[in-house]
C-alpha positions in Angstrom: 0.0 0.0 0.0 1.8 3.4 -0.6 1.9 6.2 2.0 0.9 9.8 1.0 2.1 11.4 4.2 5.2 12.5 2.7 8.8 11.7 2.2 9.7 10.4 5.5 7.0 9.8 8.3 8.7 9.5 11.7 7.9 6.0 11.8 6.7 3.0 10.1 4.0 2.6 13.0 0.5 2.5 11.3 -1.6 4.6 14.1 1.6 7.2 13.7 0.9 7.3 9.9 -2.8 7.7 10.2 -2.3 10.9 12.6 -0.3 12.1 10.0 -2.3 12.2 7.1 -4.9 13.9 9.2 -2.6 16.2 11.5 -5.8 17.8 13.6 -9.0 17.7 14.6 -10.0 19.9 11.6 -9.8 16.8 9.0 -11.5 14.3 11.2 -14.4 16.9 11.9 -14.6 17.5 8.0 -14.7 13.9 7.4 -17.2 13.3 9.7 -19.2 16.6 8.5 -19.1 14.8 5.4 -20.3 11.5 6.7 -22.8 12.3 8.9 -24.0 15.5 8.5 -24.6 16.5 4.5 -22.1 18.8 4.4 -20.6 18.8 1.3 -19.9 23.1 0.7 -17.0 24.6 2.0 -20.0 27.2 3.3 -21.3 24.2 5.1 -17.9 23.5 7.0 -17.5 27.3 7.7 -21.6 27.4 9.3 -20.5 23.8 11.6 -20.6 25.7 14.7 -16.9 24.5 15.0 -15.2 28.0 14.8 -12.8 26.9 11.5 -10.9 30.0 10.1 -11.1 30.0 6.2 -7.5 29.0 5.8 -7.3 26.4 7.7 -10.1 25.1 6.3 -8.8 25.5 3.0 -5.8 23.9 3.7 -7.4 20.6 5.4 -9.5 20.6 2.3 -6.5 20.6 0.1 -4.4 17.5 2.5 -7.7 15.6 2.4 -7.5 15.7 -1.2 -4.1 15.3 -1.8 -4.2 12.1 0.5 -7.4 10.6 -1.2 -9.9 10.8 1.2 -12.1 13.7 -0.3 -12.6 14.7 -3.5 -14.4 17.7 -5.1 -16.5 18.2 -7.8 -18.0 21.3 -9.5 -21.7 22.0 -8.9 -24.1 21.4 -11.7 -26.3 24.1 -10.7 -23.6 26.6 -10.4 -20.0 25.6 -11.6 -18.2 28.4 -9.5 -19.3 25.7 -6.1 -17.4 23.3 -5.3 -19.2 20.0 -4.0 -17.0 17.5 -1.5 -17.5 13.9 -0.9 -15.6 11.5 0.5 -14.0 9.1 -1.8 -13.7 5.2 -0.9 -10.8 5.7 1.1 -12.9 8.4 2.8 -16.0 6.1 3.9 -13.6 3.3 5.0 -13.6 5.5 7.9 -16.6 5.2 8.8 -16.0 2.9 11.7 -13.3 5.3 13.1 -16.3 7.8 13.0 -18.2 6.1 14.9 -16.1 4.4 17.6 -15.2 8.1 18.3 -18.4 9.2 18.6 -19.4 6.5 21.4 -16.5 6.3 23.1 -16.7 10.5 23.6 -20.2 10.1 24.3 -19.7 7.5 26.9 -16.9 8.8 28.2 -17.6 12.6 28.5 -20.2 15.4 28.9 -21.8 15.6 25.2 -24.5 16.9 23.7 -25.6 13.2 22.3 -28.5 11.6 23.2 -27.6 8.9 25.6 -30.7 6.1 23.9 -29.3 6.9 20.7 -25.8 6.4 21.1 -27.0 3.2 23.1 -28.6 1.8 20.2 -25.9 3.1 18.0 -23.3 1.3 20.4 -25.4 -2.4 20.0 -26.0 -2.2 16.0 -22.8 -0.9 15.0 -22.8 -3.0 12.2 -26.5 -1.4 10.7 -25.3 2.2 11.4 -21.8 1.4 9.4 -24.2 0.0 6.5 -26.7 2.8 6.5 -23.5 5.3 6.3 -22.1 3.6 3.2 -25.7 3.5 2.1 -26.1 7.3 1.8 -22.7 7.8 0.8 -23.2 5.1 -2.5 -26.6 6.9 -3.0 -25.4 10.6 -2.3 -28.1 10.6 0.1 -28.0 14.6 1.8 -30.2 13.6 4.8 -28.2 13.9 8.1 -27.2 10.4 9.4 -26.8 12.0 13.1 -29.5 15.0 13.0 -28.8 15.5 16.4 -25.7 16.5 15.4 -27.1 19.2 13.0 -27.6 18.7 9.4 -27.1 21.4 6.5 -28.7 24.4 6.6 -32.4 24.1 5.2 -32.2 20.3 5.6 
């Protein structure tokens, strides 16, 4: 499998390489903006509640890209817009998603409803399928409205 983190990562460790393709929280919020919340504008990304300046934005935008994980494509209703979505690479994290999302849930003070991760938690497996689902369909609908879908969604 060849590495897109650059010329020499600072080990050959594979949870080392990982952090380095995404190198913040910025890229896994995006990705999971992406995944589970319709996002797909950089407008969308700036609106997240988040707080992410422009440029870095831009620039997470640009690494996920470069390392294969998001890719954009012009809007058919107006070419000047961008439209992101996550590429194959990008939905194989899907399961790091979501073991995040419990494990903060169940571990610390969230905003998530506590039945809902629950559930979530027992039928891992469904909610995994159901993301790949509306990523294969280009379904917009929220995965996680809880978590606050695009605007006019």
């Amino acid at each position: 499998m060849t590495r897109k983190t650059g010329p020499h990562p600072r080990s050959g460790c594979p949870v080392n390489i990982s952090l380095e393709v995404f190198g913040d929280r910025w890229s896994l919020l995006i990705v999971r903006d992406l995944m589970v919340r319709g996002f797909t504008t950089f407008q969308d990304f700036l609106d997240s509640g988040e707080g992410i300046a422009t440029n870095i934005l831009a620039d997470r935008l640009r690494r996920l890209h470069k390392s294969g994980i998001v890719k954009g494509e012009n809007d058919e209703s107006d070419g000047r817009r961008v439209l992101y979505r996550l590429t194959e690479k990008g939905i194989d994290l899907a399961p790091v998603v979501l073991e995040l999302l419990i494990w903060g849930a169940q571990h610390e003070k969230t905003g998530a409803p506590p039945a809902v991760i629950t559930e979530m938690a027992k039928n891992r497996r469904g909610v995994l399928e159901e993301a790949r689902r509306r990523w294969r369909e280009r379904n917009p609908v929220p995965l996680l409205p809880w978590l606050g879908g695009k605007k006019g969604s």
